[in-house]
C-alpha positions as CSV (number, residue, x, y, z in Angstrom):
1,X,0.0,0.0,0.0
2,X,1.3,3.5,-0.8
3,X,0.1,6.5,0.4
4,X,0.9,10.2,0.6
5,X,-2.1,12.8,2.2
6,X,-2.9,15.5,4.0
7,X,-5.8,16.0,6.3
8,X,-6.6,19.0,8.2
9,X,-8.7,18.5,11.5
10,X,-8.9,21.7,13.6
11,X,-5.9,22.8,14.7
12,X,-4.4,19.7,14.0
13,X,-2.8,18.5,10.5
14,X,-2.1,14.8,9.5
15,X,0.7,14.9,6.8
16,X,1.9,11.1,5.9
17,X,3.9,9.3,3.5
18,X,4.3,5.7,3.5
19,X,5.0,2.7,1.4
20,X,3.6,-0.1,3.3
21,X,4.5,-4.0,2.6
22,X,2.1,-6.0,0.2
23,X,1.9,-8.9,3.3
24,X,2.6,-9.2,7.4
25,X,1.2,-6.7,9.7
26,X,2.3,-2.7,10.2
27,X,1.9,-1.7,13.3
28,X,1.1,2.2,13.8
29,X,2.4,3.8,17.4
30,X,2.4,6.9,18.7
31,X,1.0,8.3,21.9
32,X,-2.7,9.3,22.4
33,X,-3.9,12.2,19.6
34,X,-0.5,11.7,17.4
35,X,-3.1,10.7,14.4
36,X,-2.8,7.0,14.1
37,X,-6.5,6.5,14.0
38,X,-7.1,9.5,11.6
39,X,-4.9,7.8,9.4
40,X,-6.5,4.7,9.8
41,X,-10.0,6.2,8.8
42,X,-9.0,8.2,5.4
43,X,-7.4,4.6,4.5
44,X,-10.9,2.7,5.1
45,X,-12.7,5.4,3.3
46,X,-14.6,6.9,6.3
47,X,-12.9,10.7,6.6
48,X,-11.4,12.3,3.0
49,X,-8.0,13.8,2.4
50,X,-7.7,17.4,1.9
51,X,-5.1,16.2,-0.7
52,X,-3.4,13.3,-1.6
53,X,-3.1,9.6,-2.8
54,X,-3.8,6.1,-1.8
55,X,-2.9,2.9,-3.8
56,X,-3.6,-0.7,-2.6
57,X,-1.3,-2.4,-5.0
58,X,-2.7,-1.4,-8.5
59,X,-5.8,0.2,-7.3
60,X,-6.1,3.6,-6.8
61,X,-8.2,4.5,-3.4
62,X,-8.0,8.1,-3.7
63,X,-6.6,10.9,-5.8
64,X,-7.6,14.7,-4.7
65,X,-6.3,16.1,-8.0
66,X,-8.9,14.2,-10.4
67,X,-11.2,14.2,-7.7
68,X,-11.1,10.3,-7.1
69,X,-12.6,8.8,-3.8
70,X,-13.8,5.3,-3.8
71,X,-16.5,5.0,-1.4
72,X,-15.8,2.4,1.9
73,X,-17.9,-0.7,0.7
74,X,-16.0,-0.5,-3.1
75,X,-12.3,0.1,-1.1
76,X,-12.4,-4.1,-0.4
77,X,-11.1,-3.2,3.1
78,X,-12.0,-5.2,6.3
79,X,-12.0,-2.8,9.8
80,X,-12.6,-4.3,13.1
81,X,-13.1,-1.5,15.2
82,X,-12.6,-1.1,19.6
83,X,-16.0,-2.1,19.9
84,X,-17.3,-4.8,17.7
85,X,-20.3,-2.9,16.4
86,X,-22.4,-6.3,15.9
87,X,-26.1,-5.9,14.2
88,X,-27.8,-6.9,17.8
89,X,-31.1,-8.3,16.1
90,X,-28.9,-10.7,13.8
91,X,-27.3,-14.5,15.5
92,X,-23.6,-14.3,14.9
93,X,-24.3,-16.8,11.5
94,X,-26.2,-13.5,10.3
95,X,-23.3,-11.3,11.7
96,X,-20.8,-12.9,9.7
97,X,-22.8,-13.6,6.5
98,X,-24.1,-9.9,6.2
99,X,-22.5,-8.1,3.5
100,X,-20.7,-11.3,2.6
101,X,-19.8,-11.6,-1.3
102,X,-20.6,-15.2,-3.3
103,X,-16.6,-14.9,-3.7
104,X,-15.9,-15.6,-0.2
105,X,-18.5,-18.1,0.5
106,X,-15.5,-21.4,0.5
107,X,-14.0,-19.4,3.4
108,X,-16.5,-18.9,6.0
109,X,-15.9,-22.4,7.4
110,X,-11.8,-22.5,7.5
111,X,-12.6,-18.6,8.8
112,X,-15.2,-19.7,11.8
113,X,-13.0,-22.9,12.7
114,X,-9.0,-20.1,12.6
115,X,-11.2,-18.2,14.8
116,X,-12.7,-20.8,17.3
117,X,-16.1,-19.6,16.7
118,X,-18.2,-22.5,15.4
119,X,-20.2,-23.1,18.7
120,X,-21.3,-20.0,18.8
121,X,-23.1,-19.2,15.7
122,X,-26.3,-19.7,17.0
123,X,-26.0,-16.9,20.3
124,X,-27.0,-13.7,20.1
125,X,-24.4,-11.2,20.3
126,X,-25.7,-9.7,23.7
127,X,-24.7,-13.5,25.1
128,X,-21.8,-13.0,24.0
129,X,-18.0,-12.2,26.2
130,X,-16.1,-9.4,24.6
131,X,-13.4,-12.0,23.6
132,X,-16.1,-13.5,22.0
133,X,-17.3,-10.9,20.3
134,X,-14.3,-9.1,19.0
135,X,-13.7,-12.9,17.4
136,X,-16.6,-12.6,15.1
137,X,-16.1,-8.7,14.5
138,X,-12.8,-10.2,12.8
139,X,-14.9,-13.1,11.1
140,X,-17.3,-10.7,9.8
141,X,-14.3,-8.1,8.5
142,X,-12.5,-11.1,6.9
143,X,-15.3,-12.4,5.4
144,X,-16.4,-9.1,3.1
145,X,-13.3,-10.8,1.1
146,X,-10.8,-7.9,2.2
147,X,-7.5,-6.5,-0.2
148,X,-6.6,-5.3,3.2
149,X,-7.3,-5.9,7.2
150,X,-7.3,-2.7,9.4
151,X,-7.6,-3.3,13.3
152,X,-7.6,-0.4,15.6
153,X,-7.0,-1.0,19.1
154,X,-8.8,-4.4,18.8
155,X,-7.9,-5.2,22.4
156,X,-8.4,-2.3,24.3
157,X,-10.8,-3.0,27.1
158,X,-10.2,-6.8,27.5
159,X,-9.3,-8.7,30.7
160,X,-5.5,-10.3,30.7
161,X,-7.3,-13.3,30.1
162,X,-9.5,-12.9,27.5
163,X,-6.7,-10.1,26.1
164,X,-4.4,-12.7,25.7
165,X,-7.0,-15.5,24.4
166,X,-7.3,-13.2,21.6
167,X,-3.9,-11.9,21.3
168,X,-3.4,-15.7,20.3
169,X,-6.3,-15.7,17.4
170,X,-4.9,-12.3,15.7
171,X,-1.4,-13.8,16.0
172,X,-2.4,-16.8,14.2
173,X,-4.4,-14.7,11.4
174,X,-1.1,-13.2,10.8
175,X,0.3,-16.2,10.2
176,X,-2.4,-18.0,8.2
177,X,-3.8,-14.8,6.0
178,X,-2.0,-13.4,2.7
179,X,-3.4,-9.7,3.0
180,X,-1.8,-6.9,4.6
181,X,-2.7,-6.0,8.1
182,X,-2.9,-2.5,9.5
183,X,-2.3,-2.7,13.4
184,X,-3.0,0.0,15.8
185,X,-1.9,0.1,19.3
186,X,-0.9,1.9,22.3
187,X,0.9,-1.2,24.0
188,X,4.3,-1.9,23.0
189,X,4.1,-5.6,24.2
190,X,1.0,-6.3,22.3
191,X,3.0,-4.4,19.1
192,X,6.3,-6.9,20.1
193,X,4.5,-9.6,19.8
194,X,2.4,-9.1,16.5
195,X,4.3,-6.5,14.3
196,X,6.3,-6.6,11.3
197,X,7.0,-3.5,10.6
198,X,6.4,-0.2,12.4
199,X,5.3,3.3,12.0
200,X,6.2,5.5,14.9
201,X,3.5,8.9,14.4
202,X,3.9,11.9,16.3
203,X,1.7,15.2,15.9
204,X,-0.2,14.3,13.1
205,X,3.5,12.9,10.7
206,X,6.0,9.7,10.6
207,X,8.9,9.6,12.1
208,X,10.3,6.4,11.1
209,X,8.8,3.3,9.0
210,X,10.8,0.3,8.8
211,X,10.8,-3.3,10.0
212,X,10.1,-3.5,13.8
213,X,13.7,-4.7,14.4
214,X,15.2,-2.0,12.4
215,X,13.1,0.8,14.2
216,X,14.1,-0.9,17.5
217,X,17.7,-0.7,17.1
218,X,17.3,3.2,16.4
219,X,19.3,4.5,19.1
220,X,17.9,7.9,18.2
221,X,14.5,6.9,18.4
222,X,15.0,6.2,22.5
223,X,12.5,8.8,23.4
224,X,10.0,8.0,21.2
225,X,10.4,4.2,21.6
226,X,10.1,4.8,25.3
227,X,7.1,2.4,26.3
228,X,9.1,-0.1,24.6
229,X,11.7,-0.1,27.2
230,X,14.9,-0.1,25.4
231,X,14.7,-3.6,24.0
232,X,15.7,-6.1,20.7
233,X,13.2,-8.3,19.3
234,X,15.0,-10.7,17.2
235,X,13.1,-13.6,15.1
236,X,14.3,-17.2,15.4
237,X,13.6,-20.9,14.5
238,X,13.6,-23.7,17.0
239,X,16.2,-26.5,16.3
240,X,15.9,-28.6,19.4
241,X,14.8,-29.2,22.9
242,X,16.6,-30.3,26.0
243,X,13.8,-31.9,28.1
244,X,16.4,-32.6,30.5
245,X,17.3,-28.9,31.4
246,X,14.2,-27.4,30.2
247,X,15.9,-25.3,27.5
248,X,15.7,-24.7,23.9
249,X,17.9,-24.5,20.8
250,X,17.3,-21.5,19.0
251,X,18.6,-20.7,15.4
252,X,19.5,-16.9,14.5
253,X,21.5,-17.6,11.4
254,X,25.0,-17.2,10.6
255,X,26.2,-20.2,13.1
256,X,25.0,-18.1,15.8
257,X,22.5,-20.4,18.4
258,X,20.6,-19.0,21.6
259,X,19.5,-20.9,24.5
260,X,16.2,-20.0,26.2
261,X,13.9,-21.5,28.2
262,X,12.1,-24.1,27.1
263,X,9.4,-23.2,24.1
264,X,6.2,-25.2,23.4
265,X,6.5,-25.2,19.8
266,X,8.1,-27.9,17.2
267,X,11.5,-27.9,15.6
268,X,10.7,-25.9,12.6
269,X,8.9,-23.5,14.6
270,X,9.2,-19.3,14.0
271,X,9.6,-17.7,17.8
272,X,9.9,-14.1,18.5
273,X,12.4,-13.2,21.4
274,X,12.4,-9.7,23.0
275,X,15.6,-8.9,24.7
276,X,16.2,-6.0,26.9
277,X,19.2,-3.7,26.5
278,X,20.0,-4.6,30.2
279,X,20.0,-7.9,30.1
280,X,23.2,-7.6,27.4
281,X,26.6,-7.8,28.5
282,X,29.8,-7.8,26.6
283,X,33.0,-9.1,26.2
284,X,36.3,-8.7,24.4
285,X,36.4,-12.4,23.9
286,X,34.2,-15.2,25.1
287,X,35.0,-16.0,29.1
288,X,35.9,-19.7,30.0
289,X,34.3,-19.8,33.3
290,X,30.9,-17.9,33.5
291,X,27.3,-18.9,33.7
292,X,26.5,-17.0,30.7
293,X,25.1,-19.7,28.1
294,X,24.6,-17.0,25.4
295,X,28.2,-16.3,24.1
296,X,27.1,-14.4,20.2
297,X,29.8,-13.1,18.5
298,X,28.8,-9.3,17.1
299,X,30.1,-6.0,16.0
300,X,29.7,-2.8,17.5
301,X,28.3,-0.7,14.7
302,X,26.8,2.5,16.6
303,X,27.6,4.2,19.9
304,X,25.4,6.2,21.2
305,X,24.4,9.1,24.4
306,X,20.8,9.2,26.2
307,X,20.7,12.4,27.0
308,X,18.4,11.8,30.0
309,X,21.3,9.1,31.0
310,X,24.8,10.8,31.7
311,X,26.0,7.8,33.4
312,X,24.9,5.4,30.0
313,X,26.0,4.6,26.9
314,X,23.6,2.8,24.1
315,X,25.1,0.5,22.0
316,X,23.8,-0.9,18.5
317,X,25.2,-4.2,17.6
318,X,25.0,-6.9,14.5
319,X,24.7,-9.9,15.7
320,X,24.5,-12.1,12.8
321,X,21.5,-10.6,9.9
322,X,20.2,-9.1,13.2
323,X,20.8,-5.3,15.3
324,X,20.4,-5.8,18.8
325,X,20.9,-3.3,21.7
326,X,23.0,-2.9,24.2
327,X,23.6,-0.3,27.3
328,X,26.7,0.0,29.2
329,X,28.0,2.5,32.0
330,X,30.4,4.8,30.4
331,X,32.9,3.5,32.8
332,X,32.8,-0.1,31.3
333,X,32.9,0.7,27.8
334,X,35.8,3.5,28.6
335,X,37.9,0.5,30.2
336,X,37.0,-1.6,27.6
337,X,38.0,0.1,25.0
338,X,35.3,-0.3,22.5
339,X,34.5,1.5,19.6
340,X,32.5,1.4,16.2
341,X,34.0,-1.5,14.2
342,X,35.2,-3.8,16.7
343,X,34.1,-7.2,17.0
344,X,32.7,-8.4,20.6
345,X,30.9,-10.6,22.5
346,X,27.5,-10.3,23.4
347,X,26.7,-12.2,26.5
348,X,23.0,-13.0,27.7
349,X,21.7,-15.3,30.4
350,X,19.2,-17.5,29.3
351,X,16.3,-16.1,32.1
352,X,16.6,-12.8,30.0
353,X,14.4,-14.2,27.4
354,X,10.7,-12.7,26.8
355,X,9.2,-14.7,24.0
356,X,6.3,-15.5,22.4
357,X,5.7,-18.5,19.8
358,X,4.6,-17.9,16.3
């Protein structure tokens, strides 16, 4: 999806440019009023652009200067909103059937069983738990045979339980669906765990757009990243278990293998690991006697000052295809030595470890 507009709302303007990838989920993060939902609603068709452009692949969307708008229900977008704004008078069969096109009739089955919502076709949405309810919202979205998914906020207001219940659905959409997904959201966990790329918005522009590891391993993005707290989020496969220490074998690439706590998922398996920049130490060379189990050989490629930090220094490492973070006192890295360019190594326990699987 490209797009480049302008929308003018009070005394506040939205001016973004993005080029967004054809597949995987954006996320879009910024702090409350920064215009991630404003965006969101002049790409589903529900506000207009003063001026601009918006392409989902070939189609055009929207072009101010020959006065093109395609209306919402001809933009083939799916939007499942906060609340799930079911039709209270229609069983959830008639909740996900209305509005559905002959096209996308083989799919309602393989949708209702992804989303774990077979026994409840026959309830009436007001029997229904908001978990429950924001599963057939994204039924009924996905069924209207969408170019393109746009969620905003789709947690918000959930219990940890039933947050997490459907925090496991969404991450399996991801994984299962072809279209692009646009993802807002205010928590960076949520964001972590779901994201594969991400838009940072503050006061109505973009800051940065990039893959969520790259935008992580901004060092100049601290501030802005600050509900994040400071971390790397690194992708991985399993390679093996052992059952006998409860630990797994994970596979970064480039002979590099991490050791984590034991994961239930397959050899095979995709896991996201988030790693704070505390939790990485580092070394000139690789120390013989230390209970360290997570000895990665990197380079430094960026040194950096918090300004809010006198006492800190932020490092950004390659470990591997992969940045990752690190944060020193300026007293270590003086005594060290260390520099941009020189290889070191990275050294993490293997309790540091906040994963989720994919």
């Amino acid at each position: 999806m490209r797009l480049d507009v302008r929308k003018c709302l009070g005394n506040f303007t939205l001016q973004a440019r993005l080029s967004l990838p054809a597949r995987g989920v954006t996320a879009l993060f910024g702090v409350s009023g920064s215009g991630k939902t404003s965006l969101l609603r002049l790409i589903a068709g529900l506000d207009r652009p003063d001026e601009g452009v918006i392409h989902i692949g070939k189609r055009c969307l929207v072009d101010t200067t020959r006065g093109h708008c395609l209306p919402p229900h001809r933009r083939r977008i799916g939007v499942v909103f906060q609340e799930a704004r079911l039709f209270p008078h229609y069983r959830v069969r008639g909740n996900l059937t209305y509005g559905m096109p002959a096209s996308a009739r083989s799919r309602f089955d393989p949708i209702v069983d992804l989303l774990g919502i077979g026994r409840l076709l026959d309830r009436m949405p007001g029997t229904l738990s908001g978990g429950e309810a924001r599963r057939v919202s994204i039924g009924r979205a996905l069924l209207s045979d969408p170019e393109l998914l746009l969620m905003d906020e789709p947690l918000t207001g959930l219990d940890g339980a039933r947050k997490h219940e459907l925090l496991r659905y969404i991450l399996t959409l991801t994984r299962d669906l072809e279209i692009p997904i646009v993802y807002i959201s205010h928590d960076p966990k949520e964001i972590s765990a779901i994201a594969d790329h991400l838009v940072l918005i503050e006061a109505g522009g973009v800051v940065a757009s990039d893959s969520l590891e790259r935008v992580l391993s901004r060092i100049d993005l601290t501030t802005q990243l600050g509900g994040f707290d400071a971390a790397s989020v690194l992708e991985a496969l399993v390679t093996r278990h052992d059952d006998e220490y409860a630990l797994t074998h994970l596979d970064l690439g480039n002979d590099q293998t991490l050791v984590v706590p034991l994961v239930d998922a397959p050899p095979g398996a995709r896991c996201r690991i988030r790693i704070p920049v505390h939790d990485v130490a580092l070394a000139l060379s690789s120390p013989a006697d230390t209970s360290y189990r997570n000895r990665l050989d990197a380079v430094i490629k960026r040194v950096g000052t918090l300004q809010d930090s006198p006492t800190s220094v932020e490092l950004l490492l390659e470990v591997g295809h992969h940045p990752m973070r690190a944060r020193l006192t300026r007293k270590s890295f003086d005594e060290l030595g260390l520099a941009e360019g020189m290889p070191v190594k990275a050294l993490i326990r293997c309790v540091a470890f906040d994963m989720r699987h994919l």
